[in-house]
C-alpha positions as CSV (number, residue, x, y, z in Angstrom):
1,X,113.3,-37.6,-60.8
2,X,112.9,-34.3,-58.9
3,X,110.6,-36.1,-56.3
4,X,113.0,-38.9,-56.1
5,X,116.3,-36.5,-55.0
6,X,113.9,-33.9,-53.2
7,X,112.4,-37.1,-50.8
8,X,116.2,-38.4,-50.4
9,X,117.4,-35.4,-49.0
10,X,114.9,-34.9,-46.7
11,X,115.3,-38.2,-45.4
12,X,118.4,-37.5,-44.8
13,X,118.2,-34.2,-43.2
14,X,115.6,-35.8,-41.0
15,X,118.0,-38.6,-39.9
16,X,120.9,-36.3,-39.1
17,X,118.4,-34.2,-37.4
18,X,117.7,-37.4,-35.6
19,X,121.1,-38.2,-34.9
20,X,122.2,-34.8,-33.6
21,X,119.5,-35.2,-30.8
22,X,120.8,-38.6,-29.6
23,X,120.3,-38.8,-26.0
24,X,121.0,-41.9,-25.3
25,X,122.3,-43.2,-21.6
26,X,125.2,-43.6,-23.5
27,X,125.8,-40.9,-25.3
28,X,125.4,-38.9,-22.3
29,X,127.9,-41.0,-20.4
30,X,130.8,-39.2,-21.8
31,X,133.6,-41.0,-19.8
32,X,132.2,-44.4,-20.7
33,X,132.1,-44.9,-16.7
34,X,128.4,-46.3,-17.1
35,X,127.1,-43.6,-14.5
36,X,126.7,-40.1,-15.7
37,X,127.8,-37.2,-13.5
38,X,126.1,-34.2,-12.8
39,X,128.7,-32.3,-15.0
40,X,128.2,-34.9,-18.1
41,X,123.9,-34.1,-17.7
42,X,124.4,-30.6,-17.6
43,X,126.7,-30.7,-20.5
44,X,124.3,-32.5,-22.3
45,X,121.4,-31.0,-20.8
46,X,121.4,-27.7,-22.8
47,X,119.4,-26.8,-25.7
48,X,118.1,-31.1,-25.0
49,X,116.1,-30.3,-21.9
50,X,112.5,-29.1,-21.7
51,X,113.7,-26.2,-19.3
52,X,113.0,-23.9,-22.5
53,X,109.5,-25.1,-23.0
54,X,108.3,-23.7,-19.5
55,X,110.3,-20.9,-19.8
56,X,107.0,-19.0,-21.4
57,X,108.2,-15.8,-22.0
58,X,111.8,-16.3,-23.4
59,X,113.6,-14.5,-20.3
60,X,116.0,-17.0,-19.6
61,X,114.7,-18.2,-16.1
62,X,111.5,-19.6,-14.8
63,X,109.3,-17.9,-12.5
64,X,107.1,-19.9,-9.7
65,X,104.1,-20.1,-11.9
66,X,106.2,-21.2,-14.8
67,X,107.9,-24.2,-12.9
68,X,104.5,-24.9,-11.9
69,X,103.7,-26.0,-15.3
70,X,106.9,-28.1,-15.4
71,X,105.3,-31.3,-13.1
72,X,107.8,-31.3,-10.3
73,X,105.6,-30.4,-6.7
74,X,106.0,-26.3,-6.9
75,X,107.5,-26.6,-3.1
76,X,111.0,-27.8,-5.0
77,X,111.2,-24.2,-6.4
78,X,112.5,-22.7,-3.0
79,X,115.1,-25.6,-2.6
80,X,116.3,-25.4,-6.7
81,X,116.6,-21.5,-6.1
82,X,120.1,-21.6,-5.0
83,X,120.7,-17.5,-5.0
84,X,116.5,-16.5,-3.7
85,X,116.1,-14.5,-6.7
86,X,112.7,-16.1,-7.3
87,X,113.4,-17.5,-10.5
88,X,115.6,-20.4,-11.7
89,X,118.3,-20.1,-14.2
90,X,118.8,-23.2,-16.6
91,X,121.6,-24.6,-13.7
92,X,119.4,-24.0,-10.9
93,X,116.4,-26.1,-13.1
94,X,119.2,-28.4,-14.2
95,X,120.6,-28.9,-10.8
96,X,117.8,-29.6,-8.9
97,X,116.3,-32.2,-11.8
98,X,119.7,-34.3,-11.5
99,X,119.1,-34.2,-7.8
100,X,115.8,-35.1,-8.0
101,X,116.4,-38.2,-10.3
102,X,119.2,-39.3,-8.5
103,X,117.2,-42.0,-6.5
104,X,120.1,-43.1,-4.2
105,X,122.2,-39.7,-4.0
106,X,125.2,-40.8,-5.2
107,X,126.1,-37.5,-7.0
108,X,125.3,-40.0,-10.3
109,X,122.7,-41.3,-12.6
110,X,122.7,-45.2,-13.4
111,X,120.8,-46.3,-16.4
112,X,117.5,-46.5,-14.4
113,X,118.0,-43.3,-12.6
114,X,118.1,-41.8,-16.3
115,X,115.2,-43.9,-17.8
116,X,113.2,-42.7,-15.1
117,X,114.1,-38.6,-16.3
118,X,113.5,-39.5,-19.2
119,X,110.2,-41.4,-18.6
120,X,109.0,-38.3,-17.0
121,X,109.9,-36.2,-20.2
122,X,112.9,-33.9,-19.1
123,X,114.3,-34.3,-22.6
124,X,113.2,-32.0,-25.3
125,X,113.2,-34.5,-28.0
């Protein structure tokens, strides 16, 4: 019997675990508006993205031989470093992914424009 309610809980805690990471086109598309803004992705963005992965040693930004690791062509770095600090801050990384997945530069992502992010793994799920 122990088993039984030990196994049903986790299954549960797994599936709200689940559930809490939903990031869906949808869910993301806080307005309902079926395009999500740049201020909808970076609100879902946090603690979701894998900014933190490449982020190597837990400072808080990403150095150029830590955005090397992230896949994008290391010559983006310069353009996502908005302030030259020579490191980018989780809006810098942020900004510069939405940019870069917005295909047709609309300031938006349609449903494609966000399969394709998420086809080239910027969500940490």
């Amino acid at each position: 019997m122990r088993n039984k309610i030990f196994f049903a809980v986790a299954a549960t805690l797994m599936s709200t675990s689940l559930y809490a990471h939903d990031v869906t086109f949808e869910a993301m598309d806080n307005n309902g508006d079926k395009k999500i803004s740049k201020d909808e992705f970076h609100g879902n963005a946090i603690g979701r993205s894998t900014y933190s992965d490449y982020d190597l040693n837990g400072d808080g930004s990403l150095t150029k031989e830590e955005f090397g690791e992230t896949g994008y062509d290391e010559g983006l770095f310069d353009d996502w470093d908005a302030n030259d600090d020579d490191e980018l801050n989780h809006y810098e990384y942020h900004g510069g992914t939405f940019h870069y997945h917005d295909d047709n530069e609309d300031g938006y992502w349609q449903e494609d424009e966000w399969e394709n992010a998420a086809s080239d793994g910027v969500w940490d799920i």
